[in-house]
PDB file of N, CA, C, O and CB in Angstrom:
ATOM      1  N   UNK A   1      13.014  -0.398  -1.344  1.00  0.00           N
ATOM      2  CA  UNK A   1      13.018  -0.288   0.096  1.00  0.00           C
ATOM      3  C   UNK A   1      13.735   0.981   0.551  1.00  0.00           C
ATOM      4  O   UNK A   1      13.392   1.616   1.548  1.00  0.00           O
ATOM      5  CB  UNK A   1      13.667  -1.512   0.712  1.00  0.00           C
ATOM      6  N   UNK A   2      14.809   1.325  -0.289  1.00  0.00           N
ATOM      7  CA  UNK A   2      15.472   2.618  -0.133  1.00  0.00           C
ATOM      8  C   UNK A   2      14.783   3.956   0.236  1.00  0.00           C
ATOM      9  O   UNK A   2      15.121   4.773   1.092  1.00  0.00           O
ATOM     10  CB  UNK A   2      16.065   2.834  -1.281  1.00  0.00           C
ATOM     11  N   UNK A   3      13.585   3.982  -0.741  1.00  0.00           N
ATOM     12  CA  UNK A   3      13.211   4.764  -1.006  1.00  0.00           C
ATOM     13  C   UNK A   3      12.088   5.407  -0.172  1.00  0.00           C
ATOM     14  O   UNK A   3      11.644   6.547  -0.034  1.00  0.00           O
ATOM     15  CB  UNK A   3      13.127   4.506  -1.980  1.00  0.00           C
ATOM     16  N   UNK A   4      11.760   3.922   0.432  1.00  0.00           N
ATOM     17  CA  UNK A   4      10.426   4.035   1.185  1.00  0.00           C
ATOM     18  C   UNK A   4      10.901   4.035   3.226  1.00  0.00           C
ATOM     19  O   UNK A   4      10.241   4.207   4.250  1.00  0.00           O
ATOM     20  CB  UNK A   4       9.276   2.304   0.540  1.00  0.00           C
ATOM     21  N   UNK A   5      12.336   3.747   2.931  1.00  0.00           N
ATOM     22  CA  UNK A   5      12.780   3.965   4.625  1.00  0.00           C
ATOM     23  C   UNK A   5      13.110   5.278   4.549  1.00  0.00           C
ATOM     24  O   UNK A   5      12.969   5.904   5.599  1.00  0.00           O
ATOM     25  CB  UNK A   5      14.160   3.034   5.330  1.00  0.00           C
ATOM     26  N   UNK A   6      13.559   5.945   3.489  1.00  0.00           N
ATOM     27  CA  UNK A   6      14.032   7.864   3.293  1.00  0.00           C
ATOM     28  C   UNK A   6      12.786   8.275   3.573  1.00  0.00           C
ATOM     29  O   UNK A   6      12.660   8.677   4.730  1.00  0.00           O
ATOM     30  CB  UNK A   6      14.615   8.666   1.524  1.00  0.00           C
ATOM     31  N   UNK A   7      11.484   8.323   2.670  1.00  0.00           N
ATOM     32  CA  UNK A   7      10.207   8.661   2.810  1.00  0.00           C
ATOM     33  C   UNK A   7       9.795   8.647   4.283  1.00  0.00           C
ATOM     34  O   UNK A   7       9.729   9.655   4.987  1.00  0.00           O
ATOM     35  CB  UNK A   7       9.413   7.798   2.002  1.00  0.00           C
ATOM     36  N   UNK A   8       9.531   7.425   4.664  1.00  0.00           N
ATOM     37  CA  UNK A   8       9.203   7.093   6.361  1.00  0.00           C
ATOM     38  C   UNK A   8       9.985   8.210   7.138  1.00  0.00           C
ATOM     39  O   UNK A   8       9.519   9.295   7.485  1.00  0.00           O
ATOM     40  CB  UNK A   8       9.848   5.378   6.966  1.00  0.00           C
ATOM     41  N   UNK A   9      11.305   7.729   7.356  1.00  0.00           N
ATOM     42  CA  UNK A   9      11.916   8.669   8.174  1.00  0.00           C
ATOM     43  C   UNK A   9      11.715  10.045   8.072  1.00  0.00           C
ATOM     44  O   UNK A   9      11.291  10.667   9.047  1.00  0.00           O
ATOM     45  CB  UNK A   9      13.084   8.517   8.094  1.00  0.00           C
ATOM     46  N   UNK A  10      12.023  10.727   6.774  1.00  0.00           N
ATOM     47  CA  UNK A  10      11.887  11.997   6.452  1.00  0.00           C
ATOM     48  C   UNK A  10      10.590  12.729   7.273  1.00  0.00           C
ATOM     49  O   UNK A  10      10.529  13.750   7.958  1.00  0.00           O
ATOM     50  CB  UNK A  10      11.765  12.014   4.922  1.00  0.00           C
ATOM     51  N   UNK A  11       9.492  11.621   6.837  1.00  0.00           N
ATOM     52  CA  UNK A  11       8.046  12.089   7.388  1.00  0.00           C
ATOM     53  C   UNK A  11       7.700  12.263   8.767  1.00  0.00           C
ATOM     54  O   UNK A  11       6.812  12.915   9.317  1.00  0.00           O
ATOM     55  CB  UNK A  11       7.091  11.211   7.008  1.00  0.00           C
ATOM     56  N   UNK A  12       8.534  11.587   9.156  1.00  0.00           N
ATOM     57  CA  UNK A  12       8.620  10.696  10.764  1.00  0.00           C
ATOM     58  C   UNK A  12       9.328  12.174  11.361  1.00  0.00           C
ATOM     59  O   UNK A  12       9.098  12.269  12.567  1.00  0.00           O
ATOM     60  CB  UNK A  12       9.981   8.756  10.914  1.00  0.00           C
ATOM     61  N   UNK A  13       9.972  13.116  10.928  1.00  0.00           N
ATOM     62  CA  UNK A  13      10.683  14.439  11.665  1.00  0.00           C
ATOM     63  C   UNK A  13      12.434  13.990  11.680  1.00  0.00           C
ATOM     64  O   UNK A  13      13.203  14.913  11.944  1.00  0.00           O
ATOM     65  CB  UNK A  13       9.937  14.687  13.611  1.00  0.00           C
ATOM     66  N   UNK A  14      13.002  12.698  11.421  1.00  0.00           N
ATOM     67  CA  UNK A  14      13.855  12.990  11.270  1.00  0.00           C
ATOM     68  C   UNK A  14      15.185  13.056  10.126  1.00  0.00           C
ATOM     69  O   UNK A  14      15.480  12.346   9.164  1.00  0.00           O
ATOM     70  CB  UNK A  14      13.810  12.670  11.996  1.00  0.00           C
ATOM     71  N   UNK A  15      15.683  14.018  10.616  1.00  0.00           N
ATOM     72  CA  UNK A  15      16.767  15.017   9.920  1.00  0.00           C
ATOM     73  C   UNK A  15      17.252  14.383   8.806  1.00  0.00           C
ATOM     74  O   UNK A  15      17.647  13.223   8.918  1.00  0.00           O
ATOM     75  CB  UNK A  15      18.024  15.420  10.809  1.00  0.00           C
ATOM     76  N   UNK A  16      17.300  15.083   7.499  1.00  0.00           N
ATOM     77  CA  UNK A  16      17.978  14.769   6.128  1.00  0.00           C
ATOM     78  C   UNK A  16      19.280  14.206   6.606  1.00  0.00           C
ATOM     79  O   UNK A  16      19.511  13.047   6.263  1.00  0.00           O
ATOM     80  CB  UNK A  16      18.195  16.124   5.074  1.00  0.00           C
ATOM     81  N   UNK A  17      20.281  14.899   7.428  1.00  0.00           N
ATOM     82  CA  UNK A  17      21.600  14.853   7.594  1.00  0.00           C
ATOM     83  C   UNK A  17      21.592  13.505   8.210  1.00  0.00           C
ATOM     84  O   UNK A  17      22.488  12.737   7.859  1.00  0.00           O
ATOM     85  CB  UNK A  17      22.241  16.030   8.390  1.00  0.00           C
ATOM     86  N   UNK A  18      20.856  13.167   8.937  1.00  0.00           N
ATOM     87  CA  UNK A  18      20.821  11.643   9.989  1.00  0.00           C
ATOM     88  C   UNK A  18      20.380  10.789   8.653  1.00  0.00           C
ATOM     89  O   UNK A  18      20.991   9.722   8.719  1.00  0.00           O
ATOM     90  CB  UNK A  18      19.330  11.537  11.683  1.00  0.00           C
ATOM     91  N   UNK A  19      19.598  10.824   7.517  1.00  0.00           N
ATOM     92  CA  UNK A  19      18.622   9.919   6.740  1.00  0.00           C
ATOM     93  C   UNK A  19      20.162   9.340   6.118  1.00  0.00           C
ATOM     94  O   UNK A  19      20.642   8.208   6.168  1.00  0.00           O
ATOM     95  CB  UNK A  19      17.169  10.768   5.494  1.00  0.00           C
ATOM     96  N   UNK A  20      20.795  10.823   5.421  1.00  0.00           N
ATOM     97  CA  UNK A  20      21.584  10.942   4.409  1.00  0.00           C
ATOM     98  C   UNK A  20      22.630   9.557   4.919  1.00  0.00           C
ATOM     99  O   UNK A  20      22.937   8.612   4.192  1.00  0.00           O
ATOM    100  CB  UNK A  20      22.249  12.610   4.268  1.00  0.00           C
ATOM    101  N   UNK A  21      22.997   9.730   6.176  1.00  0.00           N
ATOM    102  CA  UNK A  21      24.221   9.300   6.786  1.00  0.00           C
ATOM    103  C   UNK A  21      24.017   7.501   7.291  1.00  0.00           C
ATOM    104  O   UNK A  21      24.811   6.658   7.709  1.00  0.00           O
ATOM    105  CB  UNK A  21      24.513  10.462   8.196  1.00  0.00           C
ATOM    106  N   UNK A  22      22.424   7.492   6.967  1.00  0.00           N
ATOM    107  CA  UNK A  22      22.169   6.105   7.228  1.00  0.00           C
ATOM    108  C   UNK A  22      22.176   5.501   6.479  1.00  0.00           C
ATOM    109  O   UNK A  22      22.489   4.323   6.652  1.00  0.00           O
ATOM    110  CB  UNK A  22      21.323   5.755   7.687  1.00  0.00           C
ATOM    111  N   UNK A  23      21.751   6.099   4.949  1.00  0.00           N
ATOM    112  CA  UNK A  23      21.915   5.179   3.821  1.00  0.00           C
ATOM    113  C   UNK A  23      23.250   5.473   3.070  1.00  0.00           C
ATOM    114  O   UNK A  23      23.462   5.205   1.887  1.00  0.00           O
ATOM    115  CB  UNK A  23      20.690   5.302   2.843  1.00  0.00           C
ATOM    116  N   UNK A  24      24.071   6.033   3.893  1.00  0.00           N
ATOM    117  CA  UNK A  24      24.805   5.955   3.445  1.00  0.00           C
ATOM    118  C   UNK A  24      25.842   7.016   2.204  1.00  0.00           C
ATOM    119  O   UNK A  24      27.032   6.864   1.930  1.00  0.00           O
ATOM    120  CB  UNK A  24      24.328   5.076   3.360  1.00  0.00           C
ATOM    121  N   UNK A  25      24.940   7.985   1.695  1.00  0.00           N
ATOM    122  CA  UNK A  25      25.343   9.349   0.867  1.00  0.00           C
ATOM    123  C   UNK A  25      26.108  10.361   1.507  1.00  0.00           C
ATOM    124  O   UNK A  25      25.628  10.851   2.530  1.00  0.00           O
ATOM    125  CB  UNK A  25      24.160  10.095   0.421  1.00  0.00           C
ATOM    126  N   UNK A  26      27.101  10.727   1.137  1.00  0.00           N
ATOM    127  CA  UNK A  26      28.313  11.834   1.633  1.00  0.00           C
ATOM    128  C   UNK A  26      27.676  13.309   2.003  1.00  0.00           C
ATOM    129  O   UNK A  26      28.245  14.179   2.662  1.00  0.00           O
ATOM    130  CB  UNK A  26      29.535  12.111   0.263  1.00  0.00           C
ATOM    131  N   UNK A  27      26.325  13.386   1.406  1.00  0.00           N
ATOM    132  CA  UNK A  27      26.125  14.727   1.438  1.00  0.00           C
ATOM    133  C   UNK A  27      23.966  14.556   1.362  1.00  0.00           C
ATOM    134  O   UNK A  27      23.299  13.526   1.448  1.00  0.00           O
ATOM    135  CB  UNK A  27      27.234  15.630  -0.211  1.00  0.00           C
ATOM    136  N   UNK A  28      23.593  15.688   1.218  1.00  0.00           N
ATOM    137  CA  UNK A  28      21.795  15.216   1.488  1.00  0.00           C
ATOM    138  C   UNK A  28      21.543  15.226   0.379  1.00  0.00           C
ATOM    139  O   UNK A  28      20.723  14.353   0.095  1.00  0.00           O
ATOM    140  CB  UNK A  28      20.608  16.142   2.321  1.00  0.00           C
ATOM    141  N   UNK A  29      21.994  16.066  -0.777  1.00  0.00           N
ATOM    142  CA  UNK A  29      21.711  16.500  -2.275  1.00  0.00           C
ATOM    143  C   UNK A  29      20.967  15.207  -2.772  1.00  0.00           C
ATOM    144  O   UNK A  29      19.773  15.386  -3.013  1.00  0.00           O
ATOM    145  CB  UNK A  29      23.208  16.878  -3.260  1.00  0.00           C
ATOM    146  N   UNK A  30      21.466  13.903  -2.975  1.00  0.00           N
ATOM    147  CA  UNK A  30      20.807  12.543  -3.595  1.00  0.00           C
ATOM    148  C   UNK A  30      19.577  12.243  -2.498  1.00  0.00           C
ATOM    149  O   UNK A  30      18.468  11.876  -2.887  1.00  0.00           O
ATOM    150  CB  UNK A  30      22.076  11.068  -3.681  1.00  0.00           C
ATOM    151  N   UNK A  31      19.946  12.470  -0.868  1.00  0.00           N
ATOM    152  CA  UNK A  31      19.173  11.624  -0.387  1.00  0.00           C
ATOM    153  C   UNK A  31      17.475  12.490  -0.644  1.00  0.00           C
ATOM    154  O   UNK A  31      16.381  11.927  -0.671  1.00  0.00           O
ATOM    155  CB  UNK A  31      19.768  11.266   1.253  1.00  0.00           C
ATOM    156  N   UNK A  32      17.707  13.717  -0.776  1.00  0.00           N
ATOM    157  CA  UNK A  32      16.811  14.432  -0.973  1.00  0.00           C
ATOM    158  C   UNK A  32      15.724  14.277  -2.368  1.00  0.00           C
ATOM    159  O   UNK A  32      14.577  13.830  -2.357  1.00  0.00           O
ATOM    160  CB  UNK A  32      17.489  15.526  -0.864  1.00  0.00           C
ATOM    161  N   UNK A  33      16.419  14.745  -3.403  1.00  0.00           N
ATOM    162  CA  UNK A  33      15.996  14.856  -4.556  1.00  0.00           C
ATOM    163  C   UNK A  33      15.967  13.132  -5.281  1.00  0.00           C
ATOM    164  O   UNK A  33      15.079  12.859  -6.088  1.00  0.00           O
ATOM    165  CB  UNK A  33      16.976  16.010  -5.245  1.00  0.00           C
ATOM    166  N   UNK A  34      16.655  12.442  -5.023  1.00  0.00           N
ATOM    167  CA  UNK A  34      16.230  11.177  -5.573  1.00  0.00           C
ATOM    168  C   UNK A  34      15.400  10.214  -4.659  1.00  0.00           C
ATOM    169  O   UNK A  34      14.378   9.773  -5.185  1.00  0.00           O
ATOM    170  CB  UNK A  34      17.421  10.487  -6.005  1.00  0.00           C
ATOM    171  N   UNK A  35      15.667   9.820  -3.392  1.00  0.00           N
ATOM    172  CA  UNK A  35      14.925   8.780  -2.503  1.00  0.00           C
ATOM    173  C   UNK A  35      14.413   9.443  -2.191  1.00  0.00           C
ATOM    174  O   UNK A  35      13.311   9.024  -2.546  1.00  0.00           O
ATOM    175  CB  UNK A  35      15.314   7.962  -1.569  1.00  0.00           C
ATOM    176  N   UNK A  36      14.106  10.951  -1.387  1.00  0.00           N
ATOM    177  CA  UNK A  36      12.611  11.111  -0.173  1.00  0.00           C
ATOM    178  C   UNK A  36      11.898  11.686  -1.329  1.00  0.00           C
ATOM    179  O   UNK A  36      12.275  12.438  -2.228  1.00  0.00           O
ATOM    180  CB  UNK A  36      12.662  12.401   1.576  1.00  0.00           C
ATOM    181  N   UNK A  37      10.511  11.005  -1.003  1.00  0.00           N
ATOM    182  CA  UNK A  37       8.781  11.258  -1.590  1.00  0.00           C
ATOM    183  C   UNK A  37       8.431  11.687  -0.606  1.00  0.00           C
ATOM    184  O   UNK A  37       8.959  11.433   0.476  1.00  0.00           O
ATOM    185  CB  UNK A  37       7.696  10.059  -2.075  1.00  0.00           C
ATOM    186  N   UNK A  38       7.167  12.655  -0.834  1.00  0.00           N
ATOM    187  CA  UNK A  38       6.195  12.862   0.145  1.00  0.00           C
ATOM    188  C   UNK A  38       5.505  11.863  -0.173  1.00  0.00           C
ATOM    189  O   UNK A  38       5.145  11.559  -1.310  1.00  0.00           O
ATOM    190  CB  UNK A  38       5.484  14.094   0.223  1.00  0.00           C
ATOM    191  N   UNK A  39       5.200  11.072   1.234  1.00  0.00           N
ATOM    192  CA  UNK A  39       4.274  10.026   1.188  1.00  0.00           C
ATOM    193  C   UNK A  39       2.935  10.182   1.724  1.00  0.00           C
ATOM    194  O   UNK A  39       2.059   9.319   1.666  1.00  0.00           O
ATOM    195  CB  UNK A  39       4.794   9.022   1.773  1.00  0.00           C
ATOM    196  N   UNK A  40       2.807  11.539   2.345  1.00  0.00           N
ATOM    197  CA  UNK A  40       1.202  11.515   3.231  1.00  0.00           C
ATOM    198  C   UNK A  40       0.813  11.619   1.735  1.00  0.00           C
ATOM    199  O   UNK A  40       0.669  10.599   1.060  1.00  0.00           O
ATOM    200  CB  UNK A  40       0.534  13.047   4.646  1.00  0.00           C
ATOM    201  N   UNK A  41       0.687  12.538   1.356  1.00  0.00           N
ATOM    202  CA  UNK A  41      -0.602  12.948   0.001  1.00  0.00           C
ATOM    203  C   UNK A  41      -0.773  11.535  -0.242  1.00  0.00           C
ATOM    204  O   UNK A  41      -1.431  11.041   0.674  1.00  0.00           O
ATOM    205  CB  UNK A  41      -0.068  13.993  -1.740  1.00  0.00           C
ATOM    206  N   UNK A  42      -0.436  10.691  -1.122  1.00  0.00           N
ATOM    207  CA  UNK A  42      -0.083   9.615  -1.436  1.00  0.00           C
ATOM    208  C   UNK A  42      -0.949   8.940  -0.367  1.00  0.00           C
ATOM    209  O   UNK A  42      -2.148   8.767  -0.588  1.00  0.00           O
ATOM    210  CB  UNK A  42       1.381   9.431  -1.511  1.00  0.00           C
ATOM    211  N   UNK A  43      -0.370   8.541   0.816  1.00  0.00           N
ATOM    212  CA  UNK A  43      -1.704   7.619   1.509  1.00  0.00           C
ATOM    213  C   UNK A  43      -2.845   8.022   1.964  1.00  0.00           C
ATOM    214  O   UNK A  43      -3.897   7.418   2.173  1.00  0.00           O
ATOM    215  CB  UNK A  43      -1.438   6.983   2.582  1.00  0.00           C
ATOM    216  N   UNK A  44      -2.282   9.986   2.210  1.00  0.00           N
ATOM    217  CA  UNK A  44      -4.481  10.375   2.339  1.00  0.00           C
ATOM    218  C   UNK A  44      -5.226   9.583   1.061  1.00  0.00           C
ATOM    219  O   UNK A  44      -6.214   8.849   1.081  1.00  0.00           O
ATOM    220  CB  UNK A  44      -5.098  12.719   1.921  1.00  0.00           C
ATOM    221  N   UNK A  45      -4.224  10.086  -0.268  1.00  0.00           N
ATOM    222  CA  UNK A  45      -5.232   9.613  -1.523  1.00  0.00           C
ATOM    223  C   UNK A  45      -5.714   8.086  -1.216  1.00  0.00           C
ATOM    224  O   UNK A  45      -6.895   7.753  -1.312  1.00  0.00           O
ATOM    225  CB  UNK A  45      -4.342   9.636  -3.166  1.00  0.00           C
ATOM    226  N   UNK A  46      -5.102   7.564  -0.994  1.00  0.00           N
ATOM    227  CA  UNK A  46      -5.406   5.500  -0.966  1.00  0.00           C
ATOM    228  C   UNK A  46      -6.112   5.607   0.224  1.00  0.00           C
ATOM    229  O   UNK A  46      -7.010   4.768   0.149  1.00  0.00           O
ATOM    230  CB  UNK A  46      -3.765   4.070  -0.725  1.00  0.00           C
ATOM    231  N   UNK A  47      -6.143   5.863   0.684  1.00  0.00           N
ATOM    232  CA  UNK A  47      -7.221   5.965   2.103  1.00  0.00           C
ATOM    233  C   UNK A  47      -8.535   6.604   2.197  1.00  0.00           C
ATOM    234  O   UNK A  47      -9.455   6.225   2.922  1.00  0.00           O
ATOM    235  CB  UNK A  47      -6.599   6.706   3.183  1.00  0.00           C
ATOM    236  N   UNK A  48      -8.547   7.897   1.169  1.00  0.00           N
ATOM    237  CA  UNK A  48      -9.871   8.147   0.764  1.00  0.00           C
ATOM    238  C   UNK A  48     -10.479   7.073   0.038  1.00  0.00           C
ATOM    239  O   UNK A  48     -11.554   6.504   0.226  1.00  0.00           O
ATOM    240  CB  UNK A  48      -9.936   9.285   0.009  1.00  0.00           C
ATOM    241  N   UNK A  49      -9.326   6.851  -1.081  1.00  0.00           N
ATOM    242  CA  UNK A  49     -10.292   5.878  -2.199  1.00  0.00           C
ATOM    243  C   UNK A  49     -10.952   4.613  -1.314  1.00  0.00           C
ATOM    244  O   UNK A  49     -12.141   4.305  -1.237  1.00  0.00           O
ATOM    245  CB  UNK A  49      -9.159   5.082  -3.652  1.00  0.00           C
ATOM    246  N   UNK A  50     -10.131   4.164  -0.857  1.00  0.00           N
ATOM    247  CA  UNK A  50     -10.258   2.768   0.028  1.00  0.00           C
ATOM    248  C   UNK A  50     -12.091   3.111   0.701  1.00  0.00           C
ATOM    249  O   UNK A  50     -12.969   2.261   0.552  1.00  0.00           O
ATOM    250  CB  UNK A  50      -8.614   2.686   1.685  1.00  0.00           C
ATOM    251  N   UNK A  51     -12.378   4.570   1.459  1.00  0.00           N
ATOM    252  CA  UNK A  51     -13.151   4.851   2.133  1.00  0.00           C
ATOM    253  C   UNK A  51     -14.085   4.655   0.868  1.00  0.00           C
ATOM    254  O   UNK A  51     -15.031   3.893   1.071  1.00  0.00           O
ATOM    255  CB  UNK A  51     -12.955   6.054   2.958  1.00  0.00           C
ATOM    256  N   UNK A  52     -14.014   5.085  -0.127  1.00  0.00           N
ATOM    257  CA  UNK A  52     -15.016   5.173  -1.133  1.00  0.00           C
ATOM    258  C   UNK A  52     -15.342   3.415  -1.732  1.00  0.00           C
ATOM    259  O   UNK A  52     -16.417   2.856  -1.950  1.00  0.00           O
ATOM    260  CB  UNK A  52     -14.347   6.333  -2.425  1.00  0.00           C
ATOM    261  N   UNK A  53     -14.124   2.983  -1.843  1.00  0.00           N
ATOM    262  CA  UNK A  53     -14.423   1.518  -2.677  1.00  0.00           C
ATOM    263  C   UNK A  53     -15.549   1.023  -1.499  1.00  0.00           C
ATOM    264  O   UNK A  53     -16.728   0.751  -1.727  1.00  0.00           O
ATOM    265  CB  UNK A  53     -12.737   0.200  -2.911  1.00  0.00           C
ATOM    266  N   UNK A  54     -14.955   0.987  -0.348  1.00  0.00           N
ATOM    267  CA  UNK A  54     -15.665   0.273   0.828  1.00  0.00           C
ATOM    268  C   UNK A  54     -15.975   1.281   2.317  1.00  0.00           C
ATOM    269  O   UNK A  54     -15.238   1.444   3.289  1.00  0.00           O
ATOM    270  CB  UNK A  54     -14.590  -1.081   1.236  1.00  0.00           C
ATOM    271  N   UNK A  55     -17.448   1.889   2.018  1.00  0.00           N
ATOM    272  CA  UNK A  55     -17.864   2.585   2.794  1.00  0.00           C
ATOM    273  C   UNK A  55     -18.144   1.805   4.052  1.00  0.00           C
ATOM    274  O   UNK A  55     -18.385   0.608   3.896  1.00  0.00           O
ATOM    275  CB  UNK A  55     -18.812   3.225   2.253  1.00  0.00           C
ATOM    276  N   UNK A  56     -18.151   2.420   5.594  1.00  0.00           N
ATOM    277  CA  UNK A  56     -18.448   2.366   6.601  1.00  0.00           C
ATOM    278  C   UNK A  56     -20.016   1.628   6.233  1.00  0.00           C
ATOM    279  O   UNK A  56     -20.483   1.695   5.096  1.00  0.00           O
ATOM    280  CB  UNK A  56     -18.214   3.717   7.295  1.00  0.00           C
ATOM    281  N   UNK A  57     -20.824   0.834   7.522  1.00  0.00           N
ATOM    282  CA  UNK A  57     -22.215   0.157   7.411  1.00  0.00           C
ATOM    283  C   UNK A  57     -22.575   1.385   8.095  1.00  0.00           C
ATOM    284  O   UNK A  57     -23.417   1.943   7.391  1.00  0.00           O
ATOM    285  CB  UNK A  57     -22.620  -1.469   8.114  1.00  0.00           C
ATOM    286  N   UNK A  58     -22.358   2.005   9.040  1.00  0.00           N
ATOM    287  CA  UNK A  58     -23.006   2.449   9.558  1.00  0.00           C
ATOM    288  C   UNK A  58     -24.386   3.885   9.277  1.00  0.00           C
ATOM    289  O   UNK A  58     -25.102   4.245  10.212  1.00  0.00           O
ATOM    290  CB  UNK A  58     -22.122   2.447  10.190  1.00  0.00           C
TER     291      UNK A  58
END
């Protein structure tokens, strides 16, 4: 869950220094390099596939 409220937020525009300070880390160095993922790539990919498993009728 850690990992995925750093991700969210991060993506969302706000600030490492605010993320860092919510979960709690003294400094951004961890909140950066260990919890935030880029998560768009990641759900364009599942969202294309999704489009492909199950195309539109139209």
């Amino acid at each position: 869950m850690r990992h995925s409220f750093v991700s969210v937020l991060s993506a969302s525009g706000v600030t490492l220094e605010d993320i860092a300070r919510l979960v709690g880390h003294s400094s951004t160095t961890v909140t950066e390099t260990v919890y935030r993922h880029q998560i768009v790539p990641v759900m364009q990919h599942a969202a294309i596939t999704m489009n492909d498993i199950f195309p539109s009728a139209s």
